[in-house]
N, C-alpha and C positions, 0 to 999 in steps of 0.2 A: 141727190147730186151724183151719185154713185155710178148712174145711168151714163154721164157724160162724160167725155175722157179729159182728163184736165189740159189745161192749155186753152189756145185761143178757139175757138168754135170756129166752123163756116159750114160751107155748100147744106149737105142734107144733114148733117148733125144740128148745122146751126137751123133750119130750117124742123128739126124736129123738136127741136128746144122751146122753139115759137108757138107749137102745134100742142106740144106739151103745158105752156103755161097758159092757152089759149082754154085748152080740153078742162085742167084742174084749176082752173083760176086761180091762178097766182102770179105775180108781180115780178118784174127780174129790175132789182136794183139801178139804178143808173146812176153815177157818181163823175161830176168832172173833174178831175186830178190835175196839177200843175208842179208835180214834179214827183223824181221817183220815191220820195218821202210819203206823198199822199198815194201814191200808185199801191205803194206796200203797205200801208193801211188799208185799204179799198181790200187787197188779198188777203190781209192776216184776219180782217172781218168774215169775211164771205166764208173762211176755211172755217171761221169757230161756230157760224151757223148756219155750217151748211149748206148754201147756198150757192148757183149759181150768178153771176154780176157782169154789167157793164161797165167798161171803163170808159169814161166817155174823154176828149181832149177839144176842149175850145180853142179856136185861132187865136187869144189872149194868155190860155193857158199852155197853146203849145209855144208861144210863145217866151214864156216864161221859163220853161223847162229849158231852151236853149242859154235864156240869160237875156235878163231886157239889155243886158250892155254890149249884144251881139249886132252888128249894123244889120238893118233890116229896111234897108232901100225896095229891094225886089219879092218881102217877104220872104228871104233867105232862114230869117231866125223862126218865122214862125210853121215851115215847112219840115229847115233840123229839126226843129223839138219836137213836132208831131212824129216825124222818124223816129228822132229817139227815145221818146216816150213808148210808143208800139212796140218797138225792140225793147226795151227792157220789159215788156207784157210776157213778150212771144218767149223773153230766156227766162224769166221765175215763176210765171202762172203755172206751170207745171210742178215745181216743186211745192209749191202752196198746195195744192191739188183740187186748184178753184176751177172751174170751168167759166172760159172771159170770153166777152163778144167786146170786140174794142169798135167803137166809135165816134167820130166827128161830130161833134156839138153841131146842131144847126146854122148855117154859116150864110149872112147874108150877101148878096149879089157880088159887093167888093169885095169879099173874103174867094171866088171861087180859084183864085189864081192857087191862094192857099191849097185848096183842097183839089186842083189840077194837079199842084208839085206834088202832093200825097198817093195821089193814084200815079203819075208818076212810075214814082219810088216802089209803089206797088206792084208794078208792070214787072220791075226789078226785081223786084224779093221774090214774085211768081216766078218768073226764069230761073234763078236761082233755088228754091226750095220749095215749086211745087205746090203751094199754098198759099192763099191772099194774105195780104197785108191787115187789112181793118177793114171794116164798113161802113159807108159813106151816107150822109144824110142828101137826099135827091127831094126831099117833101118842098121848098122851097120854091121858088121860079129860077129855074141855072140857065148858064152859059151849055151851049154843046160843047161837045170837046174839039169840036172844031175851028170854036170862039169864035162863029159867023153871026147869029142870030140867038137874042134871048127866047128862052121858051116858056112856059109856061107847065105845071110838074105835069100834066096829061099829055102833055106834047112830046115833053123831054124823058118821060117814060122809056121809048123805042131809043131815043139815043142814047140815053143811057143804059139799057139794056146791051148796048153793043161792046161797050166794053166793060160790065158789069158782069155778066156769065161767063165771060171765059176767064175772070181771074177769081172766080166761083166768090164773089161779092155776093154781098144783099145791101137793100136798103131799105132804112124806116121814114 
């Protein structure tokens, strides 16, 4: 784990990690957390063995992290909590000295609004600090970000590549 610099991964780190467990076959944890309770067990694990880990956030679980008593007309609560859950990754995985790839649980067709407000926010946190937000699950059949036409994930590859690479995202 030593290899990696703790905190959240991306661009070639995160892409050498994959390369890495690819080369030595080995497994990187995936765990969905629903709130910063389960978030901090997910870290104080992964630091006692070593390990680098995924934290992953369902649109139920980010939900939950904001509070199911949060009005969630617009998916408002399930958007906070995935925010807020990621932000609390991005401020204590480094002190943990765990190395995270945070990601979006697979999210079906209704859920992509979710995962619109996510990158979003991401668009955001990139202006601001220079570095992605999470990494987003594309394997499914998505909306473009244009919310003209459903694609299909070989189709939606290229669209999402377009605003995928410049907030130095990946996707599984």
């Amino acid at each position: 784990m030593k290899k990696y610099k703790p905190g959240v991964l991306f661009g070639e780190e995160l892409l050498a990690l994959y390369k890495d467990a690819l080369e030595n076959q080995f497994a990187l944890p995936a765990v969905n957390t629903i709130g910063t309770n389960s978030i901090n067990a997910v870290l104080e694990t992964a630091a006692k063995v070593n390990s680098p880990v995924i934290i992953q956030f369902s649109n139920g679980g980010a939900q939950f992290i904001a509070g199911k008593g949060m009005p969630n007309d617009n998916l408002q609560a399930n958007i906070a909590g995935g925010i807020s859950g990621a932000l609390h990754v991005h401020n204590v995985a480094k002190y943990y000295g765990v190395p995270v790839v945070l990601h979006t649980d697979h999210a079906a067709k209704k859920w992509l609004p979710w995962v619109s407000g996510l990158i979003d926010a991401g668009e955001q946190f990139f202006k601001e600090k220079n570095n992605p937000f999470s990494v987003h699950t594309c394997s499914t059949c998505l909306k473009s970000r244009s919310k003209k036409t459903l694609q299909p994930p070989w189709s939606f590859s290229n669209a999402c590549s377009r605003w995928v690479w410049p907030l130095k995202l990946s996707w599984a």
